[in-house]
C-alpha positions as a printed NumPy array, in Angstrom:
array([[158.314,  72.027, 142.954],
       [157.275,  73.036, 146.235],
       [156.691,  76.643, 146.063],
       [154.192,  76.405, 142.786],
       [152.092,  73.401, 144.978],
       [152.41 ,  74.899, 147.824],
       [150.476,  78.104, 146.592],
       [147.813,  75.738, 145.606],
       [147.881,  73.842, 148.831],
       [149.432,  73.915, 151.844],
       [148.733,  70.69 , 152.857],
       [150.438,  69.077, 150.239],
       [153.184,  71.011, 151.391],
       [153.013,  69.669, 154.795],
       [152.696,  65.814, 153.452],
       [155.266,  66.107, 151.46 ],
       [157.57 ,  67.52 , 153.782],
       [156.527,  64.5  , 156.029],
       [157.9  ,  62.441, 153.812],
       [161.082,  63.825, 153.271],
       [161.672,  63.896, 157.255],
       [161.352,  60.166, 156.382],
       [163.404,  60.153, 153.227],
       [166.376,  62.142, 155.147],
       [166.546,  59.653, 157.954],
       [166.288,  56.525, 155.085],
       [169.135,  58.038, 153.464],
       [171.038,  58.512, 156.714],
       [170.817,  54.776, 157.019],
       [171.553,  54.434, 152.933],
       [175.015,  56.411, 153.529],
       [176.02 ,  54.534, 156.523],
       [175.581,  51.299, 154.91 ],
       [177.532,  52.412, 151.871],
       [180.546,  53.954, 153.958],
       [180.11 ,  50.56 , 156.414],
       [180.682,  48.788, 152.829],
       [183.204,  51.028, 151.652],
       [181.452,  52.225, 148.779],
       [181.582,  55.626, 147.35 ],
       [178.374,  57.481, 148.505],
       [176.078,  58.34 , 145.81 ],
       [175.154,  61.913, 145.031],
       [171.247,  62.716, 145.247],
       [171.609,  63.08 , 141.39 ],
       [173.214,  59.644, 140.747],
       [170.862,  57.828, 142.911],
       [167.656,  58.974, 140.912],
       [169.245,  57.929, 138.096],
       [170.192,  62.075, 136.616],
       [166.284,  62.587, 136.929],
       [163.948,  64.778, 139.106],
       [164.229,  67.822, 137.2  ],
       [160.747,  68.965, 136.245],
       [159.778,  69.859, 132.298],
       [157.741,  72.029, 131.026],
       [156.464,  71.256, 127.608],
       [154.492,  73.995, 125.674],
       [151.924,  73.348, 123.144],
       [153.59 ,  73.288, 119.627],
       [153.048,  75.667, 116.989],
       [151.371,  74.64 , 113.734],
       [152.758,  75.68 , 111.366],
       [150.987,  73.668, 108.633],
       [148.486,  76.612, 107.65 ],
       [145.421,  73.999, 108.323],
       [143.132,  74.92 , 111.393],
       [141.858,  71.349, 111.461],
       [145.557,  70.064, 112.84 ],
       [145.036,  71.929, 116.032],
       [144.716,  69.353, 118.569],
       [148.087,  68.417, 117.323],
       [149.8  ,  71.165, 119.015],
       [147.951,  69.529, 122.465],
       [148.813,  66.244, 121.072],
       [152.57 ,  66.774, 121.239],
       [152.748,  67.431, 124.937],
       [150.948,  64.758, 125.551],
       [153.288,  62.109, 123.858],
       [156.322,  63.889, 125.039],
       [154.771,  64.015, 128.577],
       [154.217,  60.003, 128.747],
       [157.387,  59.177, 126.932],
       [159.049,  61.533, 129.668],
       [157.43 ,  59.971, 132.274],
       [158.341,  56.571, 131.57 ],
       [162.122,  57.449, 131.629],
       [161.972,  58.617, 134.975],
       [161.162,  62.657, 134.449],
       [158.731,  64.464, 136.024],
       [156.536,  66.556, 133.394],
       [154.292,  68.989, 134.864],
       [150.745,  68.296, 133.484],
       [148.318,  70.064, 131.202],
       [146.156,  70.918, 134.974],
       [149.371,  72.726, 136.375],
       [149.809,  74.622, 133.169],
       [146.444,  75.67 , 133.131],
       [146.84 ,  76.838, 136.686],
       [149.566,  78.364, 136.495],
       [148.131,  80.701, 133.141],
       [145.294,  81.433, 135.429],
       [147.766,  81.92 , 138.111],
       [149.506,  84.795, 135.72 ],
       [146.056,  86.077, 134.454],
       [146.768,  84.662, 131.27 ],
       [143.88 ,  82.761, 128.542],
       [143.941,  79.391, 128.372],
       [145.371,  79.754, 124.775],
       [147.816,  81.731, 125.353],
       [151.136,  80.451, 123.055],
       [153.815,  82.699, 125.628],
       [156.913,  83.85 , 123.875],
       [160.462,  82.803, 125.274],
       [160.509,  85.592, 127.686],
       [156.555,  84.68 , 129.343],
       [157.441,  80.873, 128.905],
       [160.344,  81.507, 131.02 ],
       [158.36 ,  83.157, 133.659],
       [155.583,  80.531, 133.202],
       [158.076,  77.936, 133.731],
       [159.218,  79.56 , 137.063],
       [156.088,  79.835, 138.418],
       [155.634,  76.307, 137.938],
       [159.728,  75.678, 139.484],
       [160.25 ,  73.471, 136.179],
       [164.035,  73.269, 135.097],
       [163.595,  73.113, 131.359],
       [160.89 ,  73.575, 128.55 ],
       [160.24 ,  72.573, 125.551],
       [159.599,  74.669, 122.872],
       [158.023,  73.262, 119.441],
       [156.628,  73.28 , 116.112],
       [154.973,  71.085, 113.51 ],
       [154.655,  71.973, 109.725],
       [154.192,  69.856, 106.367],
       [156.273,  69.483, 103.943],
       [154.952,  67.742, 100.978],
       [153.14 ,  64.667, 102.414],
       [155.162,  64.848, 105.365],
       [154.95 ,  66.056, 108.623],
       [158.005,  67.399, 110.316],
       [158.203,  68.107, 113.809],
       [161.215,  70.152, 115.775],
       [161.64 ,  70.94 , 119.198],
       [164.079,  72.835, 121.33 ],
       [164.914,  72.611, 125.216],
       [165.679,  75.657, 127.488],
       [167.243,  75.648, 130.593],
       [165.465,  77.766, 132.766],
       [168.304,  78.584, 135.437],
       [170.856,  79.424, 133.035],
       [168.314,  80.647, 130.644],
       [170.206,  78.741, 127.752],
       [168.796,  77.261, 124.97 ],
       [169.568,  73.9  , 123.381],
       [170.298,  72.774, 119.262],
       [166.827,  71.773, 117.503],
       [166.227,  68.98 , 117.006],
       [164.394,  67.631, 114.301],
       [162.043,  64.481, 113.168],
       [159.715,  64.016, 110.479],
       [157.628,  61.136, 108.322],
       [154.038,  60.503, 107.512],
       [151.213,  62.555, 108.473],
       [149.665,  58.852, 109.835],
       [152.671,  58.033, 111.59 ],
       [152.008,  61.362, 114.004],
       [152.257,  59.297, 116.898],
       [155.844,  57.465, 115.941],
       [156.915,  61.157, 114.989],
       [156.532,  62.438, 118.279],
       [157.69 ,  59.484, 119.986],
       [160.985,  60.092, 118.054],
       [161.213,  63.753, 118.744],
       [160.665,  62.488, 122.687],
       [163.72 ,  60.1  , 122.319],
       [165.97 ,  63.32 , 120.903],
       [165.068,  65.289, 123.546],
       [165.499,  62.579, 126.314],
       [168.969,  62.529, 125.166],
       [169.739,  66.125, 125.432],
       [168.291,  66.233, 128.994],
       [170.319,  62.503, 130.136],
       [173.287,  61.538, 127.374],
       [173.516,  58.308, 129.549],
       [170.053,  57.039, 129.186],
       [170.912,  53.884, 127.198],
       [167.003,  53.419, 125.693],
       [166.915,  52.48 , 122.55 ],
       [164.889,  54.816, 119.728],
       [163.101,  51.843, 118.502],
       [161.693,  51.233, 121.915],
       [160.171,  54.851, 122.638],
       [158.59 ,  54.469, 118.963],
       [156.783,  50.449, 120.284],
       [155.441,  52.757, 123.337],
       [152.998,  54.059, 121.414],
       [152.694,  51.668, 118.386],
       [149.237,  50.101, 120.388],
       [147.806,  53.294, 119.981],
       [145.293,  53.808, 117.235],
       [145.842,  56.98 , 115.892],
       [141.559,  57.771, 114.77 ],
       [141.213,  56.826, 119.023],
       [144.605,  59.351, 120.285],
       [142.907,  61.717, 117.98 ],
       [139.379,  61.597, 119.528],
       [140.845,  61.67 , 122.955],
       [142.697,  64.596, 122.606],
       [139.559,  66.171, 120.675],
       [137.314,  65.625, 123.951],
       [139.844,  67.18 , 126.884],
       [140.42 ,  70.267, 124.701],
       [136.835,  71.115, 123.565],
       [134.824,  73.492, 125.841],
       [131.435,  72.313, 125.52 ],
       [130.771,  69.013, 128.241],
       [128.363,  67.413, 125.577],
       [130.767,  67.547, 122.799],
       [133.583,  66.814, 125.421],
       [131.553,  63.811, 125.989],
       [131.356,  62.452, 122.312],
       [134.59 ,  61.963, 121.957],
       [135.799,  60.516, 124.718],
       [133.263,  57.944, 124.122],
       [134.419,  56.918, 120.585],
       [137.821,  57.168, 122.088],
       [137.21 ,  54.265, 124.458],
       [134.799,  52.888, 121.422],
       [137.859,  53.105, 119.344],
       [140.316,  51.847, 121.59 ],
       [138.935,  49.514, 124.68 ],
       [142.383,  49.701, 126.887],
       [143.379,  53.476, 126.683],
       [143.602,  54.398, 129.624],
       [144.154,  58.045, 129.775],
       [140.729,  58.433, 127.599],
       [139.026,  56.365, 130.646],
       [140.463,  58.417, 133.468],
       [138.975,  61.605, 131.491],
       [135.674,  60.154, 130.443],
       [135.639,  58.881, 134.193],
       [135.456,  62.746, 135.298],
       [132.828,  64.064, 132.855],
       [130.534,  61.523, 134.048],
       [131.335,  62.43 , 137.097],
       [131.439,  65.635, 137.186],
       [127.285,  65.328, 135.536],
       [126.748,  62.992, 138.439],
       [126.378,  59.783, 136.311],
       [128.091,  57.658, 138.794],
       [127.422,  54.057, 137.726],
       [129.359,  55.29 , 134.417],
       [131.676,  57.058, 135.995],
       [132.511,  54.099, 138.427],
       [132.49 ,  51.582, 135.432],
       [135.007,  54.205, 133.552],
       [137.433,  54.725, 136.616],
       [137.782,  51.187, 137.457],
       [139.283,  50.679, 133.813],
       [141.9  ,  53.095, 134.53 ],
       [145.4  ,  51.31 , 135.018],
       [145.893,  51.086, 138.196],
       [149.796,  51.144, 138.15 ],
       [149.561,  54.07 , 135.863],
       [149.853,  57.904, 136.449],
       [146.119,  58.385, 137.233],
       [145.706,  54.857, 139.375],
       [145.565,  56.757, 142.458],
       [143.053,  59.354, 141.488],
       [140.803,  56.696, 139.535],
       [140.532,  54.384, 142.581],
       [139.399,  57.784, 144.59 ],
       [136.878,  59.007, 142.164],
       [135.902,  55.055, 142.095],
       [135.066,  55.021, 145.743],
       [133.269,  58.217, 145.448],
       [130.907,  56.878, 143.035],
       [130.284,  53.873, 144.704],
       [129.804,  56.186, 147.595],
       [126.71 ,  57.854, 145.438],
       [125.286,  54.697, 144.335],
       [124.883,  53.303, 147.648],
       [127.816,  50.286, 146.708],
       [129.941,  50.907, 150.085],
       [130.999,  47.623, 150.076],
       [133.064,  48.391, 147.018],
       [133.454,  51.955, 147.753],
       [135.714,  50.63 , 150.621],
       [137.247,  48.549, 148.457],
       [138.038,  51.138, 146.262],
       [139.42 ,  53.586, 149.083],
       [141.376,  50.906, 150.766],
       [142.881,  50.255, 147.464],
       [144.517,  53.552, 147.375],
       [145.272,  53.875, 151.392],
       [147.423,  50.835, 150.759],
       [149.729,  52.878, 148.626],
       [149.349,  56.742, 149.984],
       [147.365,  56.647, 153.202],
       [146.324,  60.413, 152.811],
       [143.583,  61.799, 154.959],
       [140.886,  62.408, 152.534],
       [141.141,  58.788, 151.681],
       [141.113,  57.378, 155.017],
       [138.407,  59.824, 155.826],
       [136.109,  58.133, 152.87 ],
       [136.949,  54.942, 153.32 ],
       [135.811,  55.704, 157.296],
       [132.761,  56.695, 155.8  ],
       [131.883,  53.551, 153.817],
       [132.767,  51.566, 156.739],
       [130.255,  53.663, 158.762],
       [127.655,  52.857, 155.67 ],
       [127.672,  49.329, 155.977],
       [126.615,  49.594, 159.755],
       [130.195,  49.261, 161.338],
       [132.605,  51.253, 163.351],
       [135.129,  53.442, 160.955],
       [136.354,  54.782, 164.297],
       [139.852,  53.679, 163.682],
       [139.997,  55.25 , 160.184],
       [138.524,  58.775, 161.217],
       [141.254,  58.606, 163.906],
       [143.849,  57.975, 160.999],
       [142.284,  60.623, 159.014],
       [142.092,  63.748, 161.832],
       [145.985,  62.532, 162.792],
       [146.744,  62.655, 159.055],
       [145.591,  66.136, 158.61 ],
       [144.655,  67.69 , 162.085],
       [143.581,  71.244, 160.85 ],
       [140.792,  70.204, 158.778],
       [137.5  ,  70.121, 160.966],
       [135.6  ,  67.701, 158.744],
       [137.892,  64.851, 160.159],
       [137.623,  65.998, 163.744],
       [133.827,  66.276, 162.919],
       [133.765,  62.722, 161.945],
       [135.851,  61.472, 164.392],
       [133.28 ,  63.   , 166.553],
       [130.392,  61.418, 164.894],
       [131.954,  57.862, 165.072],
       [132.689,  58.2  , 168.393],
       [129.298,  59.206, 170.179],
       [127.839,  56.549, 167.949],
       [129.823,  54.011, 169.56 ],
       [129.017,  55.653, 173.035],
       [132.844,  57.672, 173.79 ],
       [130.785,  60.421, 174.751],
       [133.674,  62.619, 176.555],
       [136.173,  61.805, 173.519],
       [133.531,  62.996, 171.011],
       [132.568,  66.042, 172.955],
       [136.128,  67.034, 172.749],
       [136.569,  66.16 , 168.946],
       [133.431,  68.257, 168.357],
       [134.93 ,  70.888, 170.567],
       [137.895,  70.877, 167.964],
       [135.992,  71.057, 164.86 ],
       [134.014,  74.307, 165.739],
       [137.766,  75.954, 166.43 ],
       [138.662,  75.152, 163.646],
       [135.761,  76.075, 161.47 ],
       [133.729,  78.692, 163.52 ],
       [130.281,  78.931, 162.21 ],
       [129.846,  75.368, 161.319],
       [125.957,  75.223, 162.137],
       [125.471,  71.786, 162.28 ],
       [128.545,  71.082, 164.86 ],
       [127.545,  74.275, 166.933],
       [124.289,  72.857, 167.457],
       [125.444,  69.349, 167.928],
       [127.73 ,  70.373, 170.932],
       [125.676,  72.051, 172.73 ],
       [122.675,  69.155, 172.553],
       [125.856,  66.669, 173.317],
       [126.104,  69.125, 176.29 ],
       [122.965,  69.011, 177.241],
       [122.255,  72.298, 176.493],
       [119.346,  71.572, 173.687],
       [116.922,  74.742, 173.78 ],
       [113.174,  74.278, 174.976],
       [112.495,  74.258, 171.123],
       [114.634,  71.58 , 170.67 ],
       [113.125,  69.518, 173.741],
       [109.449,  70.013, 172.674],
       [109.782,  68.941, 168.999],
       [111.953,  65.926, 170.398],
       [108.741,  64.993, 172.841],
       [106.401,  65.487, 170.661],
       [107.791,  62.995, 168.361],
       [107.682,  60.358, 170.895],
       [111.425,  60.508, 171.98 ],
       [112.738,  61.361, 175.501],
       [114.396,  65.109, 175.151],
       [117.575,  64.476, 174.657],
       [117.484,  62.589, 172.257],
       [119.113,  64.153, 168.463],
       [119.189,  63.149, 165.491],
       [122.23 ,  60.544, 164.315],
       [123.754,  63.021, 162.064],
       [126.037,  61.343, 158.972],
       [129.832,  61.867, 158.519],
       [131.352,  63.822, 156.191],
       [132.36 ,  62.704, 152.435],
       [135.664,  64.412, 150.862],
       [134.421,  65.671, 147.293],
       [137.812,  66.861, 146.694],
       [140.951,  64.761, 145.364],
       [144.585,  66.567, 146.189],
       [146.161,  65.503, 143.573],
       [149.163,  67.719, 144.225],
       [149.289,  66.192, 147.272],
       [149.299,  62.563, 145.757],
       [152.177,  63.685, 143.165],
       [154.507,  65.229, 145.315],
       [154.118,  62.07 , 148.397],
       [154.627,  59.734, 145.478],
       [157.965,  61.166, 144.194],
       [158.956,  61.631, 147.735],
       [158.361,  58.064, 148.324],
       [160.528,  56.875, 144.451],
       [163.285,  58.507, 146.008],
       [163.011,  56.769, 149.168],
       [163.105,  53.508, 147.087],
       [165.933,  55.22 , 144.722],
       [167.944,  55.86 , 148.239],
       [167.111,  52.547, 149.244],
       [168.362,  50.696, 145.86 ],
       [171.721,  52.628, 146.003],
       [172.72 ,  51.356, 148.977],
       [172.394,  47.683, 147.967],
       [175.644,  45.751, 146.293],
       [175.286,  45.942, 142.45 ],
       [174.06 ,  42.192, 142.264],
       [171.136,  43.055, 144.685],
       [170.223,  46.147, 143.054],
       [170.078,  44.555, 139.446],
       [168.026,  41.631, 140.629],
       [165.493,  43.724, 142.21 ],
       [165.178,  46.166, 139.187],
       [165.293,  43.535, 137.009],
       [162.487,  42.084, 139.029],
       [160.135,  45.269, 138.207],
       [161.124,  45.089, 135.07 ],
       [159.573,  41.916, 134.524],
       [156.621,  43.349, 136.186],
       [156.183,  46.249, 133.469],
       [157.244,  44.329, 130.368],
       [154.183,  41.715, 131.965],
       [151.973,  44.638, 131.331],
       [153.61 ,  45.875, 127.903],
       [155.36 ,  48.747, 128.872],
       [158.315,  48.315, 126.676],
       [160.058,  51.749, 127.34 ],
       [159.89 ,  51.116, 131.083],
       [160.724,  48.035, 131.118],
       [163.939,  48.941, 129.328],
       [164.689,  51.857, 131.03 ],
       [164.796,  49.278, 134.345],
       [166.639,  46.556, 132.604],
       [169.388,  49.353, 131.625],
       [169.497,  50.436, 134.692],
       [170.215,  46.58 , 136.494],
       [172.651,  46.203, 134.04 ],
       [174.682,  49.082, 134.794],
       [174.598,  47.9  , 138.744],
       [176.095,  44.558, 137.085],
       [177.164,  43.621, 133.914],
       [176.734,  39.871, 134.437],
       [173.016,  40.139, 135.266],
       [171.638,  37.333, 133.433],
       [168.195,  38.406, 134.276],
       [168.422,  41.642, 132.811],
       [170.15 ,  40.636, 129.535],
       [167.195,  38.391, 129.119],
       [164.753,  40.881, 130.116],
       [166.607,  43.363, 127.493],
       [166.415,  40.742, 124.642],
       [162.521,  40.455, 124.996],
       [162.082,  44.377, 124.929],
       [164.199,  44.323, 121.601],
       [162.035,  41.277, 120.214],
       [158.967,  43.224, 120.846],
       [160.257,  46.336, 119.461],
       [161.603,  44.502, 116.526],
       [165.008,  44.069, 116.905],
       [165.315,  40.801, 115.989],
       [169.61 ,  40.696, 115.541],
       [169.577,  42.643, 119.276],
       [167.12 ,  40.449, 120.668],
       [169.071,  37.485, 119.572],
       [172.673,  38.754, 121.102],
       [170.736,  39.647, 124.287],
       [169.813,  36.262, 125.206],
       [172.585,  34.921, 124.336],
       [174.54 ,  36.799, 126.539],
       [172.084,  35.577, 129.486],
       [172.564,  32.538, 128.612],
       [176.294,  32.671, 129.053],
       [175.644,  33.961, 132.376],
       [173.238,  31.848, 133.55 ],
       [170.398,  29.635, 131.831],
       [167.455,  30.642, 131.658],
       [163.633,  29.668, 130.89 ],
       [163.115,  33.366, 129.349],
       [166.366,  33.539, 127.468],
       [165.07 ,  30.229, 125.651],
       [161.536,  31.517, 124.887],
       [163.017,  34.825, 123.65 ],
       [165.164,  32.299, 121.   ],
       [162.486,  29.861, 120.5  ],
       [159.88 ,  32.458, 119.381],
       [162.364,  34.715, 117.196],
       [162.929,  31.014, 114.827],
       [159.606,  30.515, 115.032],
       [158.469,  33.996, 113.858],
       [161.767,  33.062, 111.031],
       [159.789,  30.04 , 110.07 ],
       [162.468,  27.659, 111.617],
       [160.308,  25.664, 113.347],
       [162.675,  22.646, 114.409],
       [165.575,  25.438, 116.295],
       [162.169,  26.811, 117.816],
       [161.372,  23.665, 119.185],
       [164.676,  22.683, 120.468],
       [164.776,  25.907, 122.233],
       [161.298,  25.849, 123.754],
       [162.194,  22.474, 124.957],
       [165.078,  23.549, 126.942],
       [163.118,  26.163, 128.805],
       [160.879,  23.595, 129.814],
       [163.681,  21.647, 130.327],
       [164.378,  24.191, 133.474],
       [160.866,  24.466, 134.165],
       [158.561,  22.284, 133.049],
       [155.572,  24.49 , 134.59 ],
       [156.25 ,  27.498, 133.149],
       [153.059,  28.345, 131.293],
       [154.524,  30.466, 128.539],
       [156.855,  27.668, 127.427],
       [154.053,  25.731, 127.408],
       [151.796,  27.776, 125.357],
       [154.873,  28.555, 123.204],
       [155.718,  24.68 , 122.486],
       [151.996,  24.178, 121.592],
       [152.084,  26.827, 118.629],
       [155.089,  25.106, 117.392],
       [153.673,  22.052, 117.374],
       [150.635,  23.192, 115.347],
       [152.609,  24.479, 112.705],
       [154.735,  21.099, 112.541],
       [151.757,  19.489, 111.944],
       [151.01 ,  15.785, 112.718],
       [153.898,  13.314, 112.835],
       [154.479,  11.304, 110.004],
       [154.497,   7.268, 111.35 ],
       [157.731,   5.598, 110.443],
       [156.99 ,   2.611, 108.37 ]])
C-alpha cells in the first residue's frame, strides 16, 4: 500500500515507516519470547489472522434496466467494504478510488473493464477486486460477485445471492459473507451474523445516505444526508459525511454537533474528532477544541494534531510550547510547525530558541512574508518604516505585533490509515507471542467491548479467534453464545453457553440462558437462571435488570392461604 500513498504523500510514507521501525523491533522481542517458550514462530500471515491484503471493490453493474437503482451499484461497495472491514480486511475506500481514476485521467464514472480494473487495482497496490452485478428477476433482486487476484491475474467462481428487493441490505451482507470465504476458508463467522450487522439499518435512511455522497450538487448533497440522520439518529457514516458538507460551507456549530456523533471507535473516529477540534477552533470553543485534539493525540499523536491542539492551548491564554515542540519533532520539514514553535517561544520570552526556529521555517518555505519580516524585526533589523508607524502608535520601536500560530486545515488521512494498521499489527505481533490462555482472555476481553456496542460481526470474529488460541475459553464460548442469541440462533446460542458453563461458571453464560426461556415464554427456567448469575454476582446490573423483567411478567405472588 505504500507506493499508491506515498504518491499522495510522502509524509505518510515517512510515519508509517516509523512505525514499522517500531513494529520490527516489537516483533524481534515477539519471536524471542516464542523460541524462549518453545513455540513455533508465527508467520507474518498467521499472526494477522490470513488478513492485510487490500480489496478493491468496484461499483456493481445494474443490470435491472431501471435508472432509478443506481445508487445501488455505490451501495454494494459500501456494504461489502464495512462487512470487510469488520473481519479484519483492509478495503480501499471510495476517496482512494476516486484518486486513483483521477490519478489515471479517468471520469469519475468510469465502470473499467477487467483489463483497466486490473491496472486500477495496481495503482492502488490492492491484492484482489471485486467485480459485480445486480439484476431482477421477478420480484427479486439477485446479486453476484466475482474476486480476482491481481498478482496471478486469476479469477475466482461467482458467487451468487438473491431475495427481496427490501431486503437489499441482507442481500449484500450475504454476498459479503461468500466472498469473505473465498478470500479466508478459515474464518469461522457465521452467515447469520454478517446478515444482524446490518439488520439496524433502515433501508429508506442507507438509501438517502448513499443518495447524498454520490450527488454532485452540495445543496442536494445536503438534503439527504439530513433525512439520513432524520431517518436514522445513530448512523454514523451519514454523520461523518454530513459533518464535512457543513464544514466544508463553514457552518461549524453544525458541523461540530455532526462530528461529535461520529463513533468514535469506528473507521472515521479519528478524522471526526479532527474536523471536531477544527470547528471548535472556528467558533471560538478552544476549550473543547483541545479536548477534541487531545482526544485523537491519545491514539495517533500525528503532527497536525499536536500542532492544533498547540494552538487551542495558545487560545485559552496558555503556553502550547510543549505541543509545538511535539509537532515540529513529529514532522520537521513542514515550516508551519517550526513557525509555531517560534511563535510560542518568543511569547514566552526564549528569544534565541525562537530566532532559530524562525530561522528554520524561512528554509524551509522561502518566501514566507510574514516569517521573513518577523525575523528580521526579532533581529532587530525593523526598517525606519517599521519604527515610525510603531512610535507613532505610542509603542517603543521595537515593539511588533503578537502574530497568531498556525491552524492545520488539512487532515492526512492516509497518514492516519496506514499508522493505524501499522500499529494492529504491532498488537497482532504482540498477541501471538502470548500462551493461548492469555491470548484468548485478552481477545475475548475486546470482544466484550464490541458486542457492548452491538457490533455482532466483530465481536464474533474476536470470540473465534480466542477460541482457536484455546478451546476451553469459557469466556469466549459465552461471548459466542450471546452473538448467536442476537443474531437469532437460538439452538447455537443455547449449546454455547452451555459449553462455558462446563468450563467455568459464569454470570453471562446464565443471562444468555435466562433471557433465551424468557424470550420462549418459560418464565420459571428464566428465573432460576437469572438467579444463579446473581448468585455469582449479585451487582451485576444486567442480571439485575434481567430478573426485574421476569418478575413483571410473573406477576404478583399469589399469598398462600
Amino acid at each position: 500500500m505504500f507506493k499508491f500513498f506515498s504518491s499522495r504523500s510522502g509524509r505518510a510514507l515517512r510515519l508509517a515507516i516509523g512505525f514499522a521501525a517500531g513494529l520490527a523491533l516489537t516483533c524481534s522481542g515477539v519471536a524471542h519470547a516464542q523460541k524462549k517458550a518453545g513455540m513455533k514462530p508465527l508467520s507474518a500471515e498467521a499472526a494477522h489472522g490470513g488478513h492485510g491484503r487490500i480489496l478493491l471493490v468496484l461499483p456493481f453493474d445494474n443490470r435491472t434496466g431501471q435508472p432509478s437503482l443506481d445508487w445501488m451499484r455505490e451501495a454494494a461497495v459500501e456494504l461489502l467494504n464495512s462487512r470487510f472491514s469488520s473481519v479484519g480486511f483492509e478495503p480501499l475506500s471510495r476517496e482512494d478510488r476516486m484518486y486513483a481514476l483521477d490519478h489515471l485521467g479517468l471520469p469519475q464514472g468510469f465502470q473499467p473493464s477487467r483489463a483497466s480494473a486490473i491496472k486500477l487495482a495496481q495503482t492502488l497496490d490492492a491484492d484482489e477486486i471485486v467485480v459485480g452485478d445486480f439484476s431482477l428477476s421477478g420480484n427479486d433482486l439477485v446479486a453476484e460477485a466475482q474476486l480476482v487476484d491481481v498478482p496471478d491475474l486469476r479469477m475466482s467462481g461467482q458467487v451468487t445471492t438473491r431475495g427481496k428487493l427490501t431486503d437489499m441490505i441482507a442481500i449484500f451482507d450475504s454476498l459479503a459473507w461468500e466472498l469473505t470465504k473465498g478470500l479466508d476458508p478459515g474464518l469461522n463467522v457465521a452467515e447469520k451474523t454478517f446478515i444482524a450487522a446490518g439488520a439496524g439499518l433502515r433501508l429508506a435512511a442507507f438509501e438517502q445516505y448513499m443518495r447524498g455522497i454520490m450527488q454532485p450538487d452540495q445543496q442536494e448533497r445536503l438534503q439527504h444526508l439530513e433525512a439520513a440522520v432524520k431517518l436514522s439518529s445513530d448512523f454514523s457514516p451519514a454523520w461523518m459525511a454530513l459533518g464535512r458538507e457543513e464544514y466544508s460551507i463553514q457552518q461549524y456549530d453544525k458541523a461540530a454537533d455532526a462530528f461529535a456523533r461520529v463513533d468514535t471507535s469506528g473507521q472515521d473516529g479519528l478524522e471526526a474528532g479532527f474536523y471536531r477540534g477544527l470547528s471548535l477552533l472556528y467558533s471560538g470553543e478552544y476549550a473543547s477544541a483541545e479536548k477534541s485534539f487531545a482526544g485523537v493525540a491519545g491514539i495517533l499523536p500525528l503532527a497536525e494534531v499536536l500542532n492544533n491542539e498547540g494552538v487551542a492551548v495558545s487560545r485559552e491564554g496558555r503556553d502550547g510550547t510543549a505541543l509545538f515542540v511535539r509537532a515540529a519533532a513529529a514532522d520537521p520539514n513542514t515550516a508551519d510547525y517550526h513557525f509555531n514553535l517560534a511563535v510560542s517561544l518568543k511569547r514566552h520570552g526564549n528569544n534565541a530558541a525562537a530566532l532559530n526556529e524562525m530561522a528554520d521555517c524561512v528554509k524551509l518555505h522561502p518566501g514566507d512574508s510574514e516569517a521573513e519580516s518577523l525575523l528580521v524585526a526579532w533581529k532587530g533589523g525593523a526598517t525606519a518604516k517599521t519604527a515610525s508607524a510603531a512610535t507613532a502608535a505610542g509603542d517603543s520601536a521595537d515593539t511588533t505585533p503578537d502574530p497568531l500560530e498556525r491552524i492545520v486545515r488539512r487532515f492526512d488521512a492516509a497518514a492516519f490509515r496506514q499508522a493505524g494498521a501499522v500499529l494492529d499489527q504491532v498488537d497482532s505481533a504482540r498477541l501471538a507471542a502470548l500462551p493461548g490462555s492469555e491470548r484468548a482472555r485478552k481477545l475475548s476481553a475486546e470482544g466484550d467491548g464490541y458486542l457492548k456496542r452491538g457490533l455482532v460481526l466483530e465481536a464474533e470474529r474476536l470470540y473465534q479467534s480466542a477460541v482457536a488460541a484455546n478451546g476451553n475459553s469459557a469466556e469466549a464460548h459465552a461471548g459466542l453464545a450471546e452473538v448467536r442469541r442476537r443474531t437469532g440462533d437460538a439452538s447455537e446460542a443455547r449449546m454455547e453457553a452451555d459449553e462455558a458453563l462446563k468450563l467455568n461458571a459464569s454470570p453471562e453464560a446464565y443471562l444468555v440462558l435466562s433471557r433465551l426461556d424468557l424470550e420462549a415464554g418459560k418464565l420459571s427456567e428464566a428465573k432460576i437462571e437469572a438467579d444463579e448469575a446473581l448468585k455469582l454476582n449479585p451487582k451485576d446490573q444486567a442480571a439485575q435488570q434481567l430478573s426485574r423483567e421476569i418478575a413483571s411478567k410473573q406477576g404478583p405472588k399469589k399469598e398462600q392461604p
